[in-house]
C-alpha positions in Angstrom: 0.0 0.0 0.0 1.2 3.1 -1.0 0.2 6.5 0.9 -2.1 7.4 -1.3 -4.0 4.3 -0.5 -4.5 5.9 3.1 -7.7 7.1 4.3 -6.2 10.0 6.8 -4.8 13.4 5.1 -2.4 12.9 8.2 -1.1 9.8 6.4 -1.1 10.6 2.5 -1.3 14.8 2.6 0.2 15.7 6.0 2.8 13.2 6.8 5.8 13.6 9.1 8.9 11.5 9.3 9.3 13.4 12.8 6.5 12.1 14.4 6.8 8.2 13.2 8.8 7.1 15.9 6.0 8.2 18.7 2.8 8.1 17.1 2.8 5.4 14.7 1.9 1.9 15.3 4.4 0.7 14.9 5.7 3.0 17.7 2.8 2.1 20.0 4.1 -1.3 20.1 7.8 -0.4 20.6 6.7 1.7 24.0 4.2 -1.5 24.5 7.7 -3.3 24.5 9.5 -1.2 26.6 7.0 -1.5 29.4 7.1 -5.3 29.2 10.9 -5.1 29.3 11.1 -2.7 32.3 8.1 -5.0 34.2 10.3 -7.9 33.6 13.8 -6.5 34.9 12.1 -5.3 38.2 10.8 -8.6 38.9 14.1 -9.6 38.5 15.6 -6.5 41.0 13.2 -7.8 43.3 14.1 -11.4 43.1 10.8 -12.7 41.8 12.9 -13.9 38.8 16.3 -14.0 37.6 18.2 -11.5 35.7 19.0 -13.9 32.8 15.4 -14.5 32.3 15.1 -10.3 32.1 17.7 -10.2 29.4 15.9 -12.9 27.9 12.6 -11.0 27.6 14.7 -7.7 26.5 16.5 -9.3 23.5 13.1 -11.4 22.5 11.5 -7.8 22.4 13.9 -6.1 20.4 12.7 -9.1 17.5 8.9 -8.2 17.5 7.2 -6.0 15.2 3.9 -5.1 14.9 2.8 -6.9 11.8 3.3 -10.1 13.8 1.4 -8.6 16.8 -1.7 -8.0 14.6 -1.5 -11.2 13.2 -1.7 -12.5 16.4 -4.4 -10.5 17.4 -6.8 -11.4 14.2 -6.2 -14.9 15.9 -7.3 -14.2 19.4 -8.9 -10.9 19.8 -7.0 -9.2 22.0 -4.3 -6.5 21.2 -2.4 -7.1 24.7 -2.4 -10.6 25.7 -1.3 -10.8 21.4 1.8 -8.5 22.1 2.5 -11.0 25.1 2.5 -14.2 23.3 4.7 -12.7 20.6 6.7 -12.1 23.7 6.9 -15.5 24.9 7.3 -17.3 21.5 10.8 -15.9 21.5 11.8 -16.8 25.4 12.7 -19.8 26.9 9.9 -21.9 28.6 12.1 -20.9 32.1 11.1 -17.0 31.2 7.7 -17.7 29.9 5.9 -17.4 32.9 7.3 -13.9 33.9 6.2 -12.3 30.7 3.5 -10.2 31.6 3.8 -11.3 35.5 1.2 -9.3 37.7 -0.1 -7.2 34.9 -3.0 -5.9 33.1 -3.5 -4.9 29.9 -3.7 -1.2 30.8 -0.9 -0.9 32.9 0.9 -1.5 29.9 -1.2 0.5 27.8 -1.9 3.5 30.0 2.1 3.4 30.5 3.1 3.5 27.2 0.7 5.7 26.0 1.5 8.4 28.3 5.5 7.7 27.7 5.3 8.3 23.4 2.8 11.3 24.1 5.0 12.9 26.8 7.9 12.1 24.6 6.3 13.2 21.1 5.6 16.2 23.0 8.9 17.1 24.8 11.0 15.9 21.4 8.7 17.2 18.2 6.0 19.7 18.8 8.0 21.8 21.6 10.6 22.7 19.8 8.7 23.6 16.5 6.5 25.7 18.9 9.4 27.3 20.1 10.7 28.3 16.7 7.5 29.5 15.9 7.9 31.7 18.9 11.7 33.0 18.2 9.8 34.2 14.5 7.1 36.0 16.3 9.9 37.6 18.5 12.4 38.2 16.0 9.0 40.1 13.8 8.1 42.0 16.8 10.7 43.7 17.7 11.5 44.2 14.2 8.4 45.9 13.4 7.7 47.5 17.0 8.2 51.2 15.8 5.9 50.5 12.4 2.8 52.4 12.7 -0.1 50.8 12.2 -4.0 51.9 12.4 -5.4 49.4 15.7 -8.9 47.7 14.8 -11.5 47.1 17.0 -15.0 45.6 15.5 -13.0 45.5 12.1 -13.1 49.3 12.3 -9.5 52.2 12.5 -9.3 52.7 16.6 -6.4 54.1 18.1 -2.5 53.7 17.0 -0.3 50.8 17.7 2.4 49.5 15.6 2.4 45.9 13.5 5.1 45.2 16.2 3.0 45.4 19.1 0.3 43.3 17.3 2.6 40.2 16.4 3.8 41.1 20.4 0.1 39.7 21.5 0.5 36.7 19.9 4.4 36.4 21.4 2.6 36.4 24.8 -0.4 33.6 24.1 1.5 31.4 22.3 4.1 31.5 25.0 1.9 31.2 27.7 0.5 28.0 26.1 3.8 26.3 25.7 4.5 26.7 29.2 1.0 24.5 29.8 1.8 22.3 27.4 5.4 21.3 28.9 4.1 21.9 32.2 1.3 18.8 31.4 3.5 16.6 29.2 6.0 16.8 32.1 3.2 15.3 34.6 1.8 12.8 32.6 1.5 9.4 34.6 1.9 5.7 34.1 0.6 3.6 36.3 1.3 -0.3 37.4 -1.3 -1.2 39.6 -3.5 -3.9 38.3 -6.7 -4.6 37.3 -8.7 -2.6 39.3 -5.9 -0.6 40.5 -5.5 -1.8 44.0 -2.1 -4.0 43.3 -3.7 -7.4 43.9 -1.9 -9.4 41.9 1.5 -7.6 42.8 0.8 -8.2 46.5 1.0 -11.7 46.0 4.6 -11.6 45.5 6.0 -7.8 46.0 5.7 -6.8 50.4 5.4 -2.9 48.9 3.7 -3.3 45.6 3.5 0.7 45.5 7.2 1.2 45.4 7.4 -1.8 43.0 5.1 0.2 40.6 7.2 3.6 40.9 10.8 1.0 40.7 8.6 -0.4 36.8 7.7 3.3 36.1 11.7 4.8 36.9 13.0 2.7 34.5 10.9 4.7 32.0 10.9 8.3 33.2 7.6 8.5 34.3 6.0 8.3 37.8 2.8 7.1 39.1 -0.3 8.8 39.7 -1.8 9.6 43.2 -4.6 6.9 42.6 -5.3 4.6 39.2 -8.0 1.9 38.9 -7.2 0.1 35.8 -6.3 3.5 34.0 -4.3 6.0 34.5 -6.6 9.1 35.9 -8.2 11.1 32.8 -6.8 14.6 33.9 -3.2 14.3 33.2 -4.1 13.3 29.4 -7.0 15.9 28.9 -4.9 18.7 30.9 -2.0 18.5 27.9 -4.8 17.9 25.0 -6.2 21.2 26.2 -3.2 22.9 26.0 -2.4 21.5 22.7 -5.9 22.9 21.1 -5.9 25.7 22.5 -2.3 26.5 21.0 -3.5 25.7 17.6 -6.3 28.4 18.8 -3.5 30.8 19.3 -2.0 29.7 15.9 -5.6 29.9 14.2 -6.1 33.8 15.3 -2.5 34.4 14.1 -3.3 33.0 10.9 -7.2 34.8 10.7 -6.0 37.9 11.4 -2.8 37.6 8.7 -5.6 36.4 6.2 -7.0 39.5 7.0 -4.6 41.8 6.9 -3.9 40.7 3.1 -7.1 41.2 2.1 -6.5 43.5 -1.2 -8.2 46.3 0.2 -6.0 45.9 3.8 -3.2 45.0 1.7 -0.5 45.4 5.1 1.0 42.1 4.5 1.7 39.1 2.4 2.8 35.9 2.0 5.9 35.5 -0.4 4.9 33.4 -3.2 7.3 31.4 -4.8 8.2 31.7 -8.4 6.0 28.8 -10.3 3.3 28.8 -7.4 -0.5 28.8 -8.5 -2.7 31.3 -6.6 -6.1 30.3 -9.1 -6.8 27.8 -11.6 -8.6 30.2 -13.5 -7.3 33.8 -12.3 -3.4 34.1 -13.2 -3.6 36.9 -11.0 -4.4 35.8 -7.6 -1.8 35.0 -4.7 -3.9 33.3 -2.0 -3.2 33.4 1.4 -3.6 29.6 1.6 -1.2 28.8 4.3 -2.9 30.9 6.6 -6.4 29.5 5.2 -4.7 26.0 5.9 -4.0 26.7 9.6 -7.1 28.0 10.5 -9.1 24.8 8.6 -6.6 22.2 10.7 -8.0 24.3 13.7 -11.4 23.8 12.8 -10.7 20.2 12.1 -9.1 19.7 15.1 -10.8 21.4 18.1 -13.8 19.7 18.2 -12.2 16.5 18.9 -11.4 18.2 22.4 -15.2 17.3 23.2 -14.2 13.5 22.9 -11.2 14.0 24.9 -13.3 15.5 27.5 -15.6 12.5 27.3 -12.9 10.0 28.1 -12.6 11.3 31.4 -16.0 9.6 32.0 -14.8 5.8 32.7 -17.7 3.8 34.2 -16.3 1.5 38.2 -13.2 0.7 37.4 -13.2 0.7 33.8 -15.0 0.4 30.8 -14.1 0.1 26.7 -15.8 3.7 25.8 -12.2 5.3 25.5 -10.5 2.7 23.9 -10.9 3.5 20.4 -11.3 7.5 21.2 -8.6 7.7 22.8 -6.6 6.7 19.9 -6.6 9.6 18.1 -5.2 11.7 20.9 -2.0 11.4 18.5 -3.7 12.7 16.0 -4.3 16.0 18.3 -0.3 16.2 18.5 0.8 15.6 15.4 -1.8 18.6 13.8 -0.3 20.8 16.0 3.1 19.9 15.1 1.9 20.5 11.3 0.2 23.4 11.9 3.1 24.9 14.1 5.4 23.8 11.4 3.3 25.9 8.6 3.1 28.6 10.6 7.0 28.9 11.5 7.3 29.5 7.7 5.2 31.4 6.3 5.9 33.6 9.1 9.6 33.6 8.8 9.0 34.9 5.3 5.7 37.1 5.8 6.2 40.4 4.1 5.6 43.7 5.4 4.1 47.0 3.6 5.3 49.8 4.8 3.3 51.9 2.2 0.0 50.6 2.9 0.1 50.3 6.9 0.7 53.7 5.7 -2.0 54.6 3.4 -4.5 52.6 6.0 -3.5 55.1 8.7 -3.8 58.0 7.0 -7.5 57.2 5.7 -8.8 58.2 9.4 -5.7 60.4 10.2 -7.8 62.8 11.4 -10.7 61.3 13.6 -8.0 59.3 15.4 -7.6 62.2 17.0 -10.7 62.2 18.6 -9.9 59.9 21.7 -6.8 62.5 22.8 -8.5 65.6 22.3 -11.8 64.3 24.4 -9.4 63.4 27.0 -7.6 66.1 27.1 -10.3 68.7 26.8 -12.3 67.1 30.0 -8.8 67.1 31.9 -8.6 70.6 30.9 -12.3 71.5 32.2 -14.4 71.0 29.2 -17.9 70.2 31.0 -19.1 67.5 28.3 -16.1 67.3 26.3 -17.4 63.8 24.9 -20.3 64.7 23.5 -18.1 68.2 22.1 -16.0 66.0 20.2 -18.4 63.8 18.9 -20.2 66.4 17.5 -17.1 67.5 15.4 -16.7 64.0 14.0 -20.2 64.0 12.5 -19.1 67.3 10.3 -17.6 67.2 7.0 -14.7 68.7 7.1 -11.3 67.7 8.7 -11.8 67.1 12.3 -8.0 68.5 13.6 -8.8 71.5 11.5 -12.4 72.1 12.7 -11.4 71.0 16.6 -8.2 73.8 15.9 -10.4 76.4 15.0 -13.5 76.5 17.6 -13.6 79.3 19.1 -16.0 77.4 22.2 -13.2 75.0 22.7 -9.8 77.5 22.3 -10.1 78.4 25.9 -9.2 74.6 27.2 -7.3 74.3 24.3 -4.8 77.1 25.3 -4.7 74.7 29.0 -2.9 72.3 26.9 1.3 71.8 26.6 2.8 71.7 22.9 3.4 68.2 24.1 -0.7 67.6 24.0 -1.6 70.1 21.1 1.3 67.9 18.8 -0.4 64.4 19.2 -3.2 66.1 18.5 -2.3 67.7 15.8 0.2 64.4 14.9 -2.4 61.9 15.4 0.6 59.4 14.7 2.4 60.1 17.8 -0.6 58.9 19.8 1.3 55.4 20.0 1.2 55.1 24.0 3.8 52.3 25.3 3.1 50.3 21.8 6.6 50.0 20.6 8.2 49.9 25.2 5.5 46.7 25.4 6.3 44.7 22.2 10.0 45.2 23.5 8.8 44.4 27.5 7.1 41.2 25.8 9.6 40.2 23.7 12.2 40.7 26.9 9.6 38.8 28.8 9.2 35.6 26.4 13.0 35.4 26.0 13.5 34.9 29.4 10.9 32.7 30.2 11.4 30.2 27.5 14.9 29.5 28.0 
């Protein structure tokens, strides 16, 4: 089968060789594996068995793959005690019966499920977060004296500069990949048995609690407070949440850099390379389709949070209800490593127009200084001042010029410093702290992402 024979666009359209050694199948059984293996050589620590029968079990799992685990499973139905007998086909009949000793399926499964997550996490969609953020930085404070018209509703507002707008984004998207390495650093395994109350490793282990955290060293992961036979929900659902809500972040990135290309906006664009298609009938058009791609993976995507949400519901001790849902949790992680992926380059390479952040500003030049000179006339007396300067706006004429010229207001206007009377009269001054906070950000995110 080729990958065009897949049914996923993961598989056949969005593919990545950095995420096959966690969240393929054939990396599910591999972790499977490496539970098994670090069961068995605890057993042995702990004299239950010998350590030639855990080198046994270690070298016989190095030999499986996972073609010969399904094949085994199409025989007897069951994906676990399958992986197991693959196991012990390999071993000696001495190390047979300590394949698998004291376990249940989902100590093995909840285990190695958190392990490739936490580690698909840590090794793949960190780090291409993290470039992503060094871009938005590096764009920031690039652009954090560039003057640009601020939009509230869709409509001009008040002055900022394209610097300070990227800076938001530095600031959400950090804050999100602190969660996420915060909840892929706490995920949980768990060794406990069937109901989770370490009955069957009581019969032979005198503390079968530090027996599960010696299984789950060996690994680099710890147990949870309490399992029954899963892991509890919350560790799972805390770093899924964080994940979608990152692609969020990435989504309103990408929306409002749609946006901002938008012919008649026209304040950036996307560099097009030299044989790229925009239309298939329009020669002209250069489509913002990276951007249009991010925010569609997004919509894809954050639904399926409602299913992760659901598999926190687990009926006694357990039921089945999660055990097909919860197998595209990997799908979650690797969209988010694609998307972050897209992102990093079309934002390393997003161009900047100068001339029509420009052009924008200047189209309301004069009503943005309508927020100033209300403030400024009611510090300086003006009994309604409000309602004053909204009455200028409504007239058809040049609103500095007319505010300039009223002979009601040029008694609180002569209150005001040169200071005052130039951002009035240079509406594109009126920048606050825009260009001190993208750098105060920038500083911030630096530091904190070290």
């Amino acid at each position: 089968m080729d990958k065009f024979d897949a049914i996923s666009p993961l598989d056949y359209r969005y593919y990545s060789d950095k995420l096959q050694p966690y969240l393929s199948e054939n990396a599910a059984i591999r972790y499977q594996l490496m539970v098994e293996v670090a069961l068995v050589k605890t057993l042995a620590e702990k004299r239950v068995c010998n350590e030639s029968i855990a080198k046994e079990v270690e070298e016989a799992s190095k030999k499986i793959t996972a073609s010969e685990v399904y094949d085994e499973e199409k025989r007897i139905k069951h994906n676990i005690r399958a992986l197991v007998n693959c196991i012990r086909s390999k071993v000696s009949e001495e190390a047979k019966p300590f394949v698998h000793f004291t376990a249940t399926s989902n100590d093995i499964i909840s285990t190695s499920e958190s392990l490739r997550i936490k580690e698909a996490v840590e090794n793949v969609l960190l780090p291409e977060l993290l470039e992503l953020e060094n871009v938005l930085i590096e764009i920031a404070e690039q652009e954090k004296d560039t003057i640009q018209i601020g939009r509230t509703h869709g409509q001009h507002a008040e002055p900022i500069t394209f610097g300070f707008t990227i800076a938001s984004y530095v600031s959400r998207l950090g804050g999100r990949i602190l969660k996420i390495k915060e909840a892929a650093a706490n995920l949980k395994g768990k060794f406990s048995g069937a109901v989770g109350a370490y009955n069957a490793s009581s019969l032979f282990i005198k503390d079968a609690e530090e027996f599960e955290k010696s299984v789950l060293e060996k690994i680099g992961l710890k147990p949870g407070s309490h399992s029954t036979q899963l892991v509890e929900a919350e560790y799972v659902t805390d770093l899924m949440h964080a994940i979608v809500s990152a692609m969020g972040v990435m989504a309103n990135i990408a929306d409002d850099m749609r946006h901002l290309q938008r012919s008649e906006i026209s304040e950036v664009y996307e560099q097009f390379e030299s044989e790229q298609v925009g239309s298939s009938t329009m020669p002209h058009k250069r489509n913002p389709i990276n951007f249009e791609n991010v925010k569609s993976m997004w919509k894809e995507f954050m639904p399926r949070m409602m299913t992760v949400y659901s598999d926190q519901i687990s009926e006694h001790q357990r039921d089945l209800t999660n055990s097909a849902s919860s197998r595209f949790n990997t799908e979650l992680i690797a969209a988010a490593m694609i998307t972050a992926s897209r992102m990093k380059k079309v934002m390393s390479k997003i161009g900047v127009d100068k001339t029509s952040l420009k052009n924008n500003f200047d189209k309301n030049k004069s009503m943005i200084a309508a927020e100033p000179a209300y403030i400024l006339l009611a510090a300086a007396g003006h009994p309604d001042a409000h309602e004053a300067v909204r009455k200028k706006t409504l007239e058809e004429q040049d609103f500095i010029s007319l505010l300039m010229s009223d002979k009601e207001l040029e008694p609180y206007l002569k209150k005001m410093t040169e200071q005052q009377l130039e951002i009035l009269k240079n509406p594109e001054k009126y920048i606050g702290l825009a260009s001190e906070k993208t750098q105060k950000v920038c500083n911030e995110w630096k530091e904190k992402l070290k």
